[in-house]
N, C-alpha and C positions, 0 to 999 in steps of 0.2 A: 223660308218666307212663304207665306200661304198666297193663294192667287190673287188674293184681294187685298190686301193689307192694309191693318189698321189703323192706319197715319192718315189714308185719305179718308176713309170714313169719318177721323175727327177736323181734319182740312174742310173736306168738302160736305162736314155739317152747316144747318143751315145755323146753330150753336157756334159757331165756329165766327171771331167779332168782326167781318168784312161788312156789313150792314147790305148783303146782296138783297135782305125783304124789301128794301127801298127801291127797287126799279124794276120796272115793266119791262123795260127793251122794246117799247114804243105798243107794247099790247092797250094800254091805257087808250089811247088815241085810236085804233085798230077798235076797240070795243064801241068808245064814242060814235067813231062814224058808221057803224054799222056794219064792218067787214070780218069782224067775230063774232060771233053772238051766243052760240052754241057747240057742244064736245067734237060734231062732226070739223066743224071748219077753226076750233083751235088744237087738231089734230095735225091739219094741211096745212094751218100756218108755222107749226113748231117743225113738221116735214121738211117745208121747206128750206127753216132756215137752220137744220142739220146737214139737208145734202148739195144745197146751193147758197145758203145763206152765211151767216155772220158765226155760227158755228162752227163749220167746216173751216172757215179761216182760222180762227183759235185754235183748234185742233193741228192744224198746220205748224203755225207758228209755234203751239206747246211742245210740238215733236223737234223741232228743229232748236228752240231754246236748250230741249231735252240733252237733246246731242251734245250741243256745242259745249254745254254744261260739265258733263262729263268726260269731255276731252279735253276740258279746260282751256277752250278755246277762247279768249277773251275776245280778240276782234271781233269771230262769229255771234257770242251771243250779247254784245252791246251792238251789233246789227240788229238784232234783231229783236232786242228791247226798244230800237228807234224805230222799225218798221211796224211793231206792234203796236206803239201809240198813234203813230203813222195811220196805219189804217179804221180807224176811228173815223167815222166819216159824216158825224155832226157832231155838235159841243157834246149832247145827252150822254151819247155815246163813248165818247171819250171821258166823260164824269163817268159815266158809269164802271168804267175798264180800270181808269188808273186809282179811283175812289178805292176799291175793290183790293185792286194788287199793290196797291202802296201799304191799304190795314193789314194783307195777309203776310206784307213783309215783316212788318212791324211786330206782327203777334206771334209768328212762328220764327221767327230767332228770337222770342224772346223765349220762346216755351219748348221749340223743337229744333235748336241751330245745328247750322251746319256751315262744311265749307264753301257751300254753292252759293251761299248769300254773299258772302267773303266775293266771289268770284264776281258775282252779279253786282258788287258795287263800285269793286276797280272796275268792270267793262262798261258800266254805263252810272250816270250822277244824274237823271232827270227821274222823272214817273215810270213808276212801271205797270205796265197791264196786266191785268189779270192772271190771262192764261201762261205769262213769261215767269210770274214771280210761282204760282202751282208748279211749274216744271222744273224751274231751281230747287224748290223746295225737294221735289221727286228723286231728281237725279241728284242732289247731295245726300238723301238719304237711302240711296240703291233701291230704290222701287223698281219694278216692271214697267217699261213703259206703256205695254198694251192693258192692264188694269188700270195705269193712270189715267190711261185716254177715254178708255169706259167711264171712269169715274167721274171724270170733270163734265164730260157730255152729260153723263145723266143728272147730276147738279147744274149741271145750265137747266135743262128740261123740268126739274122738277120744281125749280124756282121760278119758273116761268107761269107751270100749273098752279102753283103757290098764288102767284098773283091775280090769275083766271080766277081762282075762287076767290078772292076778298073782292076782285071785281062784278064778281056775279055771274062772270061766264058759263062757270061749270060747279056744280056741285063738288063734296069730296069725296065721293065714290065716283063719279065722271071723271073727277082729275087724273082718279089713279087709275081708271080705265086706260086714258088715255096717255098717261105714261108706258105701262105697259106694253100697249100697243106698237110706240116709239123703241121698243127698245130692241127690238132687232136691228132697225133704218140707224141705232147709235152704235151698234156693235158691227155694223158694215163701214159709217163713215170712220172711225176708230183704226178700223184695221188700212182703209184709203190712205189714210191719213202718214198713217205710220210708213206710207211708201212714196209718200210727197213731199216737194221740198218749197221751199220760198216760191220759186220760178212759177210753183201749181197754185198762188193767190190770186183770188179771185171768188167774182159771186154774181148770180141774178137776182136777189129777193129784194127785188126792188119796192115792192110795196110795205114791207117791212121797214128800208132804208126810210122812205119818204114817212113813216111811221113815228120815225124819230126825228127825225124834222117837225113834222109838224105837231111833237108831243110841245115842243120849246114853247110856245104860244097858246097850247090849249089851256084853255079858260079856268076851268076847276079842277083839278088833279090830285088823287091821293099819292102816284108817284113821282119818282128823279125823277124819269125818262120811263 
């Protein structure tokens, strides 16, 4: 198995039919009011919300789904399919997560099954998030978990960039600037991550949170959230 493997490369395509093009993660609103504008400060927004933000919790939760997954823990990981919708922490945001991991459930047993889906649906019968149903998907097909983790970070990031540019934030040579740039701060929380458990949730990006909030009501909108 090579370091990278090509399962997530086709998962965490943006080809891949989760419809992730459809949402900002509240950057939409962040643009409007004036607190992104340009490459520098959608650099320190996407910063943030890798080493304190809404990332670093999926990331948590991906490693811990991971686990439980492959130990075929049922109780463990329908915990932690309710705590992952759980922590969703406005409607956008919760559209956004279980929109997400409900179609990648849907598509990857249909095209790539396994027995983690089998597991993930005795242990839990509601929505499931994003980064839960990626990890299922991971640990039934014997992935790494430290290139999944890479993986998924970098697909949050660079669909984030995705959206900076339809929004006008940043060019697409800026965008990839600035992925780039990110991609050590993802291969640091990645390895965090891998050594945290439930107990370590938690976040400050609070400006991002309030982002999404107040995406719910903004007036004109190309995106979900």
């Amino acid at each position: 198995m090579s370091a990278y493997p090509l399962p997530l490369m086709v998962w965490l395509s943006p080809s891949f039919p989760v419809g992730a093009f459809a949402y900002s993660h509240g950057l939409e609103w962040a643009f409007d009011c004036g607190d992104v504008t340009d490459a520098a400060g959608l650099h320190d927004w996407l910063l943030a919300l890798v080493e304190q933000g809404s990332l670093r919790n999926d990331l948590i939760l991906f490693v811990s789904a991971f686990r439980a997954a492959v130990a075929g823990d049922l109780a463990a990981l329908g915990e932690v399919a309710e705590l992952a919708v759980a922590m969703a922490n406005s409607a956008e945001r919760r559209l956004e997560t279980v929109t997400q991991g409900n179609a990648f459930v849907i598509a990857a047993k249909a095209s790539w099954p396994c027995a983690g889906f089998e597991a993930l649906a005795a242990a839990w019968a509601g929505d499931v998030a994003y980064p839960v149903a990626v990890a299922v998907a991971a640990a039934g097909h014997d992935l790494p978990l430290p290139a999944s983790l890479d993986a998924y970070g970098l697909a949050f990031v660079a669909n984030l960039v995705s959206a900076s540019v339809r929004l006008g934030i940043v060019g697409q040579t800026d965008g990839q600037r600035v992925i780039a740039q990110l991609v050590p701060a993802l291969h640091r929380a990645a390895a965090a991550a891998a050594g945290l458990t439930l107990d370590d949730l938690g976040g400050c990006a609070f400006r991002s949170d309030l982002a999404a909030l107040r995406h719910e009501t903004q007036y004109s909108r190309l995106f979900r959230s």
